[in-house]
N, C-alpha and C positions, 0 to 999 in steps of 0.2 A: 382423782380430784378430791378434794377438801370436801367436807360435809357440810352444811349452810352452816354450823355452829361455829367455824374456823372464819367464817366474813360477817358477821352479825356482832351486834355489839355497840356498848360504849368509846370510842376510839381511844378515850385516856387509860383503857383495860391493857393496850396495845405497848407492849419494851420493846425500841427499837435497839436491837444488841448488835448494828451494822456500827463500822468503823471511819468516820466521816475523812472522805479524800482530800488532802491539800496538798500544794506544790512544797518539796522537798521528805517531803514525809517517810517514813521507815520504809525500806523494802528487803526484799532476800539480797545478800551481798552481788552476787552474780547476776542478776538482772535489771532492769533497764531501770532508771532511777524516774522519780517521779516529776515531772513537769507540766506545771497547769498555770498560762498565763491569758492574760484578754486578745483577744487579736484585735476584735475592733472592741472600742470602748467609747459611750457617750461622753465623756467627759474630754474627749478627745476631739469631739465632733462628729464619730459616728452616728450613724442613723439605729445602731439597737449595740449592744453588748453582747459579745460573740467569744467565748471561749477555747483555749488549742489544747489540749490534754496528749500530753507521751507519758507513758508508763509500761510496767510490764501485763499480761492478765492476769497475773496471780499478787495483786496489789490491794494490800486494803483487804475486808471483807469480800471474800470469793468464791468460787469452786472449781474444782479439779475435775476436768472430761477424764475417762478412764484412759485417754488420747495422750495424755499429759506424762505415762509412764510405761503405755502398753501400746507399739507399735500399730497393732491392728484396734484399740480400741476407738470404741463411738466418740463423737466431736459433741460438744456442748450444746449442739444444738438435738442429739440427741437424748435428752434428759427426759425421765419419766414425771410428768407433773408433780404425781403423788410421792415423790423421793423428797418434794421438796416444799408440800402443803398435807396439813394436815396434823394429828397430835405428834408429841413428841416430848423426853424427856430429857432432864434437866438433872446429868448426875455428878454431883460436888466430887471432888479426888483431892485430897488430903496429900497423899505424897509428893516430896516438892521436885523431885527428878524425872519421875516417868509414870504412866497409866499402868499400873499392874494388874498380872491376873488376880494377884489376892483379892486388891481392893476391889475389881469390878468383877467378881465370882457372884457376892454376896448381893449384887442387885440384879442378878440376874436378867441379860438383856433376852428378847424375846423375837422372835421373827418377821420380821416387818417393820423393826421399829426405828424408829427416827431420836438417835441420843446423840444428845449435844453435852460435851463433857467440859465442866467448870472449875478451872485448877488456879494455884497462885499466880498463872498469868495474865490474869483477868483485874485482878487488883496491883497491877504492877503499870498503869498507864501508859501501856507500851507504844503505842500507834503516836506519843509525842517525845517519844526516845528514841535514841542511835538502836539497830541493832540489837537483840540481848541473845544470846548462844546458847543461854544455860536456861533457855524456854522448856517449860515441861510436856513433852512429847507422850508418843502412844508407844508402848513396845511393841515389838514384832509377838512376842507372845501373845500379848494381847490382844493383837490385828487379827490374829491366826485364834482366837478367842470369840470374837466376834463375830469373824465371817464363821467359822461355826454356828454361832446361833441363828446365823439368815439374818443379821442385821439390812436394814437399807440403807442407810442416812447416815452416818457419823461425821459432827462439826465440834472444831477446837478453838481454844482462845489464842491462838499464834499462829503465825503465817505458815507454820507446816507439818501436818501428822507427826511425820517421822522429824528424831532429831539432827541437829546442827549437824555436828560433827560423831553420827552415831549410823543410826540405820536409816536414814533420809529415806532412799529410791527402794530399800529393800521393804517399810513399812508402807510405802504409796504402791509398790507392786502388789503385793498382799492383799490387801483392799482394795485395788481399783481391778487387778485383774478378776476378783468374787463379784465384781458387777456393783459394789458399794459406792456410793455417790457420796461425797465429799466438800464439807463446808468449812473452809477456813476463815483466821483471822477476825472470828466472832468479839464482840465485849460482852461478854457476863456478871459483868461487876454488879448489877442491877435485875438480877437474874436468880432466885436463891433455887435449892434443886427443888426438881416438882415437877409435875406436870404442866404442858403447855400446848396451846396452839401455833404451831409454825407457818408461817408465808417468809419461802426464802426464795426470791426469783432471778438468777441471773442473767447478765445477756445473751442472748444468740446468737451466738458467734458461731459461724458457718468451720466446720473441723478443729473447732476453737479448743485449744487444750485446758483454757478455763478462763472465770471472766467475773468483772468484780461483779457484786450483789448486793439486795439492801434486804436484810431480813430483820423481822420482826415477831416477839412470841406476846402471847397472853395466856393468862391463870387460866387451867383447866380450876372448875370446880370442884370436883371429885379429887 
């Protein structure tokens, strides 16, 4: 669990870097498309405003159950609290293609840690455009980088680790089968690198292979 310094605080200290849900909204090509209308509605004459959501789990700001890519892996409801509260860092990626080992050698990740990686598709307003293919993804090298150093956490600004049309299931194997817990479809734009406190909590979804989330980071001081 988080240390009281991770729930204390000013609330405006607080970046919400979740990706806000509407109906028709961006999703992965191959899965279920976004749909969020009223079922009942005051304005109608019902008695309260009652919501229907279809989508897929992996919509929007989410995360990946290790379920999701590994046959025998844990369901979402399996998640380690501390995977997904608690410090965590915030590292810019310059390259506009993919996470390399070069660039992420030199900050050397550390074991335990919780990095949320900040690339041009963070300033790219994706969550209110079609699609983009040419998102900047994690290499397989660098998954295999990572899970070396005992990472725990790694979260990206697009809807999925691995690339479009690249190493998709072979960079979500890599990682989720190291026991690495996985935060997609973050906004970073608002986010510069640095240190931070994380609250990222998703739903419990019972064998769920993953489910959207609303996280939230603030300035470490240090």
């Amino acid at each position: 669990m988080a240390n009281d310094s991770a729930t204390r605080g000013a609330p405006s200290n607080w970046i919400d870097v979740s990706v806000g849900l509407r109906d028709g909204m961006v999703h992965w090509p191959d899965n279920p498309p976004v749909r969020i209308s009223r079922f009942l509605d005051l304005d109608r004459g019902d008695a309260a405003n009652v919501s229907e959501m279809s989508m897929g789990a992996h919509t929007g700001t989410h995360m990946d159950a290790p379920i999701h890519f590994v046959k025998s892996g844990a369901g979402m409801e399996k998640l380690p609290l501390p995977a997904v509260l608690g410090p965590a860092r915030v590292i810019h990626i310059k390259d506009r293609d993919s996470i390399k080992i070069a660039e992420l050698r030199p900050h050397r990740p550390r074991k335990g840690e919780r990095i949320l990686f900040r690339t041009r598709n963070s300033g790219r307003r994706w969550p209110t455009k079609p699609f983009l293919e040419d998102f900047v993804y994690l290499s397989s090298e660098a998954a295999r980088f990572l899970v070396s150093r005992g990472v725990q956490t790694v979260g990206v600004d697009y809807l999925s680790i691995g690339g479009f049309d690249s190493n998709g299931p072979e960079c979500h194997g890599i990682i989720l089968n190291a026991g690495i817990w996985v935060i997609e479809g973050l906004d970073l734009s608002k986010a510069p690198a640095g240190r931070y406190d994380l609250i990222c909590l998703p739903l419990k979804v019972i064998k769920g292979d993953g489910a959207p989330a609303r996280a939230i980071l603030r300035p470490r001081n240090s």
